[in-house]
C-alpha positions in Angstrom: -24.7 0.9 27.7 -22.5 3.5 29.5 -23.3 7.0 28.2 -20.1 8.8 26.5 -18.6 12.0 28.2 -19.6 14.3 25.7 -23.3 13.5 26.4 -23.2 13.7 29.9 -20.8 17.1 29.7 -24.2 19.0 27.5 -26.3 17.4 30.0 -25.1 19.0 32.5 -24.2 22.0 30.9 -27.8 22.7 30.1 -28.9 22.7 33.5 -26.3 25.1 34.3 -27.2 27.5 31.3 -30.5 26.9 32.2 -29.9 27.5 35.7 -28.5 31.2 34.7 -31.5 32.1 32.6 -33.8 31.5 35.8 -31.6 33.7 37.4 -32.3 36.5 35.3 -36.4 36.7 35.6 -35.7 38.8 38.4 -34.5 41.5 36.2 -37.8 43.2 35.4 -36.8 45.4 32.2 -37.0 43.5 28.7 -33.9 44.6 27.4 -31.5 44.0 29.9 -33.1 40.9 30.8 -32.6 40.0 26.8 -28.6 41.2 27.5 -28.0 39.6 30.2 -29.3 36.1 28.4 -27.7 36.5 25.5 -24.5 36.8 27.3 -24.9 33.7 29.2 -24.5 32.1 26.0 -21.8 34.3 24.3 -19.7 33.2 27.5 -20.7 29.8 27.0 -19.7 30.1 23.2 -16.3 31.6 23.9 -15.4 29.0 26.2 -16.4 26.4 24.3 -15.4 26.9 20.5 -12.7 26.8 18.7 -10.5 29.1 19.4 -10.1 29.9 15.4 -13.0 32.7 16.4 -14.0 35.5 18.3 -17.8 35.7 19.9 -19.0 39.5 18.8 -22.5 41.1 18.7 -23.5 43.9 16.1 -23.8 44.5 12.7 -22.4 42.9 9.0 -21.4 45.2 6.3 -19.9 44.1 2.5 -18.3 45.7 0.2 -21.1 47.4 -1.5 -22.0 49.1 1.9 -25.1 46.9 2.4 -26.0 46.9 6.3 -27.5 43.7 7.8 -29.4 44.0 11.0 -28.3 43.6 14.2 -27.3 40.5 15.3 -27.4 38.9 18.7 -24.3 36.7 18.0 -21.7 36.6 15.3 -19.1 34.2 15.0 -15.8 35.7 13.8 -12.9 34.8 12.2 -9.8 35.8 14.5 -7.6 36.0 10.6 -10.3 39.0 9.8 -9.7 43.1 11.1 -11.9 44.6 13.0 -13.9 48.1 13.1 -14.6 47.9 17.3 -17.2 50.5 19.4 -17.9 49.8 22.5 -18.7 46.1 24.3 -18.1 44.0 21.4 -20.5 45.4 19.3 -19.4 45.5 16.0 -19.2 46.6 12.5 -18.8 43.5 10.8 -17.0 42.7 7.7 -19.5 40.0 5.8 -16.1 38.1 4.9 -15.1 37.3 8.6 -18.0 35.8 9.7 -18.6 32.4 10.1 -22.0 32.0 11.9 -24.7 34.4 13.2 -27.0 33.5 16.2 -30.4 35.4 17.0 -31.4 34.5 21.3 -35.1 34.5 22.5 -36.7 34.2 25.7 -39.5 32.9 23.6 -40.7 32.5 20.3 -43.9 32.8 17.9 -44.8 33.8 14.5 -44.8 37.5 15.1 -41.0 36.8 16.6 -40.1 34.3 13.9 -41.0 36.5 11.5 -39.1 39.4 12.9 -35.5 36.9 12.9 -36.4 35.6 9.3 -36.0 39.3 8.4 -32.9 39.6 10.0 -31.7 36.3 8.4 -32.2 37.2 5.1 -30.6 40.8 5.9 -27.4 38.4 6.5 -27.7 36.8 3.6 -29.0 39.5 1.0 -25.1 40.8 1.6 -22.4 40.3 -0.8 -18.9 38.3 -0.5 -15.9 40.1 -1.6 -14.4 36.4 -0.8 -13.7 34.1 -4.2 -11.5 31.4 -2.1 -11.2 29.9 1.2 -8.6 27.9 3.2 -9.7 24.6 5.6 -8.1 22.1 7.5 -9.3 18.8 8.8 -12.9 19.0 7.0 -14.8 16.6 7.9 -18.3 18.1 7.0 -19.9 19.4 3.8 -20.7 23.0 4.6 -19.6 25.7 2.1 -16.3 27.6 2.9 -18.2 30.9 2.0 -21.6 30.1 3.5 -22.4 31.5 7.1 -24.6 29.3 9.2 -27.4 30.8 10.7 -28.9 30.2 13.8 -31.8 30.2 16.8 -31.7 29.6 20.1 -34.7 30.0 22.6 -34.6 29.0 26.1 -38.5 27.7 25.8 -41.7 28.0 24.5 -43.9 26.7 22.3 -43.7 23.3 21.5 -41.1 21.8 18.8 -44.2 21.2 16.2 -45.2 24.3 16.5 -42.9 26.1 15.5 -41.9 23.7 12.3 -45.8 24.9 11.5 -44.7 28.2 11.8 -40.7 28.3 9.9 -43.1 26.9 6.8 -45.0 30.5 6.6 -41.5 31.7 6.2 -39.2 32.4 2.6 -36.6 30.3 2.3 -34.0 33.3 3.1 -35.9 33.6 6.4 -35.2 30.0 7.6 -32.2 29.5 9.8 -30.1 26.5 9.4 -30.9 25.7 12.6 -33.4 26.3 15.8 -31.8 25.3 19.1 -34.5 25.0 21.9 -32.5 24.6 25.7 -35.5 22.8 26.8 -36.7 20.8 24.5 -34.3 20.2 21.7 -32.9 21.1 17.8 -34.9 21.7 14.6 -32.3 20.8 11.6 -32.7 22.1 7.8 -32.6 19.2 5.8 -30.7 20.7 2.9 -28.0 18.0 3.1 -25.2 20.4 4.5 -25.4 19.2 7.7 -26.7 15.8 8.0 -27.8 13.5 4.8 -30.7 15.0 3.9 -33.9 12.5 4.4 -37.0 13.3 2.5 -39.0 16.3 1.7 -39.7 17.9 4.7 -37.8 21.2 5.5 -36.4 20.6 9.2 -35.5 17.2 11.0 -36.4 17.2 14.2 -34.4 15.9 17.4 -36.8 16.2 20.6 -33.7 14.9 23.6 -32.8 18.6 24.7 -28.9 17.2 25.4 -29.1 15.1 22.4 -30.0 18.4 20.6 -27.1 20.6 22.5 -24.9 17.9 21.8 -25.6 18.3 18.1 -25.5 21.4 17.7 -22.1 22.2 19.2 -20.6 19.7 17.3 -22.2 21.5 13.8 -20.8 24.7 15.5 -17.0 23.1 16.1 -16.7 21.3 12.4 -17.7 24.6 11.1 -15.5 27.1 13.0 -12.6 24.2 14.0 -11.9 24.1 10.4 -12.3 27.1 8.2 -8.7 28.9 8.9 -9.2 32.1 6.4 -10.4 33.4 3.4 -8.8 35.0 0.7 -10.9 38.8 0.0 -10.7 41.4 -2.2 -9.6 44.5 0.1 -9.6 46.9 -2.3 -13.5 46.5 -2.8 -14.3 48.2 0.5 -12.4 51.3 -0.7 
């Protein structure tokens, strides 16, 4: 059976992205090591979406003032305003965004922990948003929902880390847990894929077969929410 050209395109894209992040161990400070591999996969994102969005780091605000905590990546709406500082990092409006992403070298409990706060920072803000507008859906995620996210370039194994996301709340879990070298953890909440049993996260272990996966999720989400109707006037 001939493999299909999307398979072999996030086949070979992974070695590519995972080509760049070997380039950057020879950077020998933490944070602009962490910069430079988080931008290897904002440029990959920004290529490679729907052009519906715009790829941003920084913060989320709402209405109320509430700050989230940084974030690595956001996925924006391009219908939304912006408040821009300097090299795309952001102050956010909770309304625009569509996705957030957290990148790791590495992960382990003490790191998991750290993202699950950030996560439920994200979604501890409120929506000035009552309505939304989408075209073409062919998925069952909420219009006012924002997907959250992690991808690591390696680590600790896959079943691990499922070990671990248990010990978090459920605010703290991501939606999903992309590993570039070994695959994608899934929450099996149904909003997704059907959900299948009890168990919090279903688990794909092809590294491409994960990739694949995941920008598909990321392309129904942002290829077909076109705007959302929110309540300026709150922010005043």
């Amino acid at each position: 059976m001939n493999t299909k050209v999307f398979q072999k395109y996030c086949e070979n894209s992974l070695k590519i992205l995972n080509s760049k992040y070997e380039a950057t161990k020879v950077l020998n400070h933490n944070a602009t090591a962490g910069a430079a591999r988080e931008q290897i996969l904002k440029d990959f994102l920004s290529d490679h979406l729907p052009e519906l969005i715009t790829v941003l780091s920084g913060q989320i605000f709402d209405s109320e003032d509430n700050y989230s905590k940084q974030q690595d990546i956001v996925l924006v709406l391009k219908s939304m305003p912006r408040l821009q500082f300097a090299s795309d990092n952001d102050l956010i409006f909770q309304e625009g965004v569509v996705a957030t992403m957290e990148v790791k070298t590495t992960l382990n409990l003490n790191v998991l922990k750290s993202i699950g706060d950030n996560i439920a920072s994200v979604r501890s803000l409120k929506s000035a948003s009552s309505v939304g507008a989408q075209l073409g859906v062919t998925h069952n995620w909420p219009t006012q929902k924002i997907l959250t996210s992690i991808v690591t370039y390696g680590g600790s194994r896959l079943e691990l880390i499922l070990d671990q996301l248990a010990q978090l709340e459920p605010e703290q879990k991501p939606d999903l847990l992309l590993d570039l070298s070994q695959g994608l953890l899934i929450r099996n909440h149904g909003l997704l894929v059907t959900e299948q049993g009890t168990t919090d996260y279903l688990l794909e272990s092809d590294a491409a077969v994960g990739f694949k996966l995941f920008l598909t999720f990321m392309t129904e989400i942002t290829g077909t929410l076109s705007a959302r109707g929110v309540s300026w006037r709150k922010y005043i």
